[in-house]
N, C-alpha and C positions, 0 to 999 in steps of 0.2 A: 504494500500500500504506500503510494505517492502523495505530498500532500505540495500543493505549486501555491509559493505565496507570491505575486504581484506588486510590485512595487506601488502601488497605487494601494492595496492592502495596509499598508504601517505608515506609521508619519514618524521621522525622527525630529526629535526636540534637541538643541542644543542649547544649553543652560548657560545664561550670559554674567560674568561674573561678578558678584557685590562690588561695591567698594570697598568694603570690610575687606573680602578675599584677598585683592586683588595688593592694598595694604599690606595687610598680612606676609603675601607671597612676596614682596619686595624688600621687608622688612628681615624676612627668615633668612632670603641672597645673601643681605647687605650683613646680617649677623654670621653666618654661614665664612662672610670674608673677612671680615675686620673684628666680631663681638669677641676677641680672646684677648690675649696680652696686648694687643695694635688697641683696643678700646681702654684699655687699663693704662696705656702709655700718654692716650692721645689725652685723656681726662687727666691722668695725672701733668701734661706737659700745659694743659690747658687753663687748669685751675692755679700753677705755679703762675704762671704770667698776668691769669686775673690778680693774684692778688696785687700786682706792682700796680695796680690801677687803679686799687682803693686809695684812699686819702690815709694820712694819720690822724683820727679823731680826737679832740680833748678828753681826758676823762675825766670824769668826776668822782673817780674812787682810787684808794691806793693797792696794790699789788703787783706785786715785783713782774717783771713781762721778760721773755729772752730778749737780749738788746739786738734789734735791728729784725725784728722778726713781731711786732707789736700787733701790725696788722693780721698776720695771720694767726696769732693767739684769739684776738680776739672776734674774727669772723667764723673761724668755723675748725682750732683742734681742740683734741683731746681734752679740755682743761676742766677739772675736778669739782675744783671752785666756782667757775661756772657755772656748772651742772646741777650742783647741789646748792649754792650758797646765792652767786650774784644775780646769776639770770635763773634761774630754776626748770626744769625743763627744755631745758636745750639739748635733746637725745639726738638731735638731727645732726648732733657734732662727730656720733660713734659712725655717722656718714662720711662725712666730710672729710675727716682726721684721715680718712683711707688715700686721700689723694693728695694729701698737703705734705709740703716736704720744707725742712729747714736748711735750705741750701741746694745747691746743685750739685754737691756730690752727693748728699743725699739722695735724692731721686734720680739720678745717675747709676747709683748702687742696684737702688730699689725695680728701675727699671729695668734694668740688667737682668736683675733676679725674674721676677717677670714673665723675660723673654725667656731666659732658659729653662724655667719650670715650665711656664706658660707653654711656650712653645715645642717642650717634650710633650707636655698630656695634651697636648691637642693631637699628635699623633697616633694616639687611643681613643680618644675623645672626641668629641667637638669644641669650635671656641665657643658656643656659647653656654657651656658646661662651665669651663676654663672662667669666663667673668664670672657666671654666678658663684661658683667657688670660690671667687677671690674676695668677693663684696659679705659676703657674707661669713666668710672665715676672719676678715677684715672687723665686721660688726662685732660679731665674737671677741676678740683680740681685744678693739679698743672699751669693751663692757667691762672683762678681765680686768685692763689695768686701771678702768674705773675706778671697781671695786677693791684692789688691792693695792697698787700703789697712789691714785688718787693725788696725780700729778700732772703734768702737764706733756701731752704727746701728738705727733703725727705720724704720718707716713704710710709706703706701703708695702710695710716687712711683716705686718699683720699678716694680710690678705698673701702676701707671695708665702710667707710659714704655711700656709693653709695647703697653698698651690704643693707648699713639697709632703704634707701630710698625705695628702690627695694620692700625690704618687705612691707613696707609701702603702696605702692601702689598696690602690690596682694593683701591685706585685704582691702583694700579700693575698689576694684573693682571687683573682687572676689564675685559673687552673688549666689555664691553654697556655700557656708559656713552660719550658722548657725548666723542672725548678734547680735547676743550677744558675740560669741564668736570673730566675726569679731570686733566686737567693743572693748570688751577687749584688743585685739593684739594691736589693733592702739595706745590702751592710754600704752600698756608696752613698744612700740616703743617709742612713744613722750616722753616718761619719761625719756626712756635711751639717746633720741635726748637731749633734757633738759639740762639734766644730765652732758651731755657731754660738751656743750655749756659754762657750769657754769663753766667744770673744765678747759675749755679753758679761759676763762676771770680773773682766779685766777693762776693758772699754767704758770709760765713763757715760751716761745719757741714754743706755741702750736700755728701753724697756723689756726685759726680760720676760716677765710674767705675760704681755701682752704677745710675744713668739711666740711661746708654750702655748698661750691660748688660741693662736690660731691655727695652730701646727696640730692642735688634739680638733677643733674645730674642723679645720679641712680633714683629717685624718676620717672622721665618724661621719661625715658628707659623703668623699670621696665612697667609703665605704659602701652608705646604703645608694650609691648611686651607679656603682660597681655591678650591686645584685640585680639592681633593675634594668640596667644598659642592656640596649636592643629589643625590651617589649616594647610596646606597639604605643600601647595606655602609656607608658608614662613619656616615649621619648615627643608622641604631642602635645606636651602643655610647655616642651623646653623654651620653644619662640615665646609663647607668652610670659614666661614665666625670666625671661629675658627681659622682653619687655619692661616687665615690671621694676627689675631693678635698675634698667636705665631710666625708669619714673624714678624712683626712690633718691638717686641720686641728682636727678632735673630737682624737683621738689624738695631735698635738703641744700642744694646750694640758693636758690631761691628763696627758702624761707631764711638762711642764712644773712644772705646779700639784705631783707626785709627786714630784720633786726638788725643790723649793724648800720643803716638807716634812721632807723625810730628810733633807738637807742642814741643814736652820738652826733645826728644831726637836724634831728627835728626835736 
């Protein structure tokens, strides 16, 4: 039995696509090429130059500030005082503090780092895994030294600690790799952890506690982002979930920029 369909029989519908979609699809490219360490470089190189733009404000209160670094204390790092005491709710600093650096070898360093973590897990990864891990190992870190040293910090040694935890934990759970080779990776990671640990206990300025926190941070991410890598469900909510932290970051330099306004010149 033959059954003859007609092309005059069916209609085909071609489904023309949202705006929303269409967004979306352009958005997922443009993160797909740039949203890794190149997004984390361009923000951190972006926000070092804004600040040279702010004015120095009069203050009307006393507290000791790094000398020649005033305005970046007080638009948007780390500072404890802050947080707790002057301005009270200013959380959108444990934002901020991820991309602000004191100096250019600073974020020189920080960038660096970055690139070579950043730019290894993207080789397993995607970059837009790589930001999110970094923003949020980053958040992590500077809460950490909120809560325990409850000082004054920037940078983006947070967020890259996170980036080399991250690695850490794909060779550690990682059961498609070779484990000698998985085993080697682990001890050049712990070595550079080490490493780093030491030059933090010898090195004056270096937040310690806020490494540890981002490096166990990234570490427990990278982790349950490991088990999930390649199903279906979770690797679609990654653009949005992109997205959201290039809002997070649009919206704390912004409400940023909006208080240090109201506050010191209105």
């Amino acid at each position: 039995m033959e059954i003859e369909i007609k092309p005059e029989d069916y209609e085909i519908i071609i489904e023309k696509p949202t705006f929303i979609g269409i967004l979306l699809s352009k958005i997922t490219v443009f993160s797909e090429k740039y949203g890794g360490w190149k997004a984390i470089t361009g923000l951190s190189v972006f926000f070092y130059l804004f600040i040279f733009l702010l004015p120095m404000p009069q203050m009307s209160f006393a507290i000791s500030l790094p000398s020649g670094y005033e305005v970046l204390t007080l638009w948007g790092s780390n500072v404890a005082l802050f947080i707790s005491s002057f301005f009270p709710y200013d959380y959108y600093r444990w934002i901020t503090a991820n991309f602000l650096h004191f100096g250019i070898f600073h974020l020189g360093f920080n960038v660096w780092g970055a690139y070579v973590l950043g730019g290894l897990l993207e080789k397993f990864w995607n970059k837009r895994v790589v930001f999110i891990l970094f923003l949020l190992s980053g958040i992590g870190a500077n809460i950490v030294s909120f809560l325990i040293v409850k000082g004054n910090s920037a940078g983006a040694s947070g967020g890259v600690f996170g980036l080399m935890g991250a690695l850490l934990a794909f060779f550690l759970w990682n059961k498609n790799l070779a484990p000698q080779n998985r085993l080697y990776m682990m001890k050049q990671i712990g070595f550079i952890f080490l490493l780093n640990l030491l030059l933090g206990l010898i090195v004056p300025n270096i937040d310690l506690s806020g490494h540890i926190g981002g490096f166990v941070m990234g570490f427990l991410l990278g982790g349950l982002y490991q088990k999930a890598s390649g199903k279906l469900y979770f690797e679609r909510f990654l653009t949005p979930l992109w997205i959201f932290c290039i809002f997070l970051v649009a919206s704390a330099a912004f409400w940023a920029t909006f208080n240090f306004i109201v506050r010191f010149y209105l």
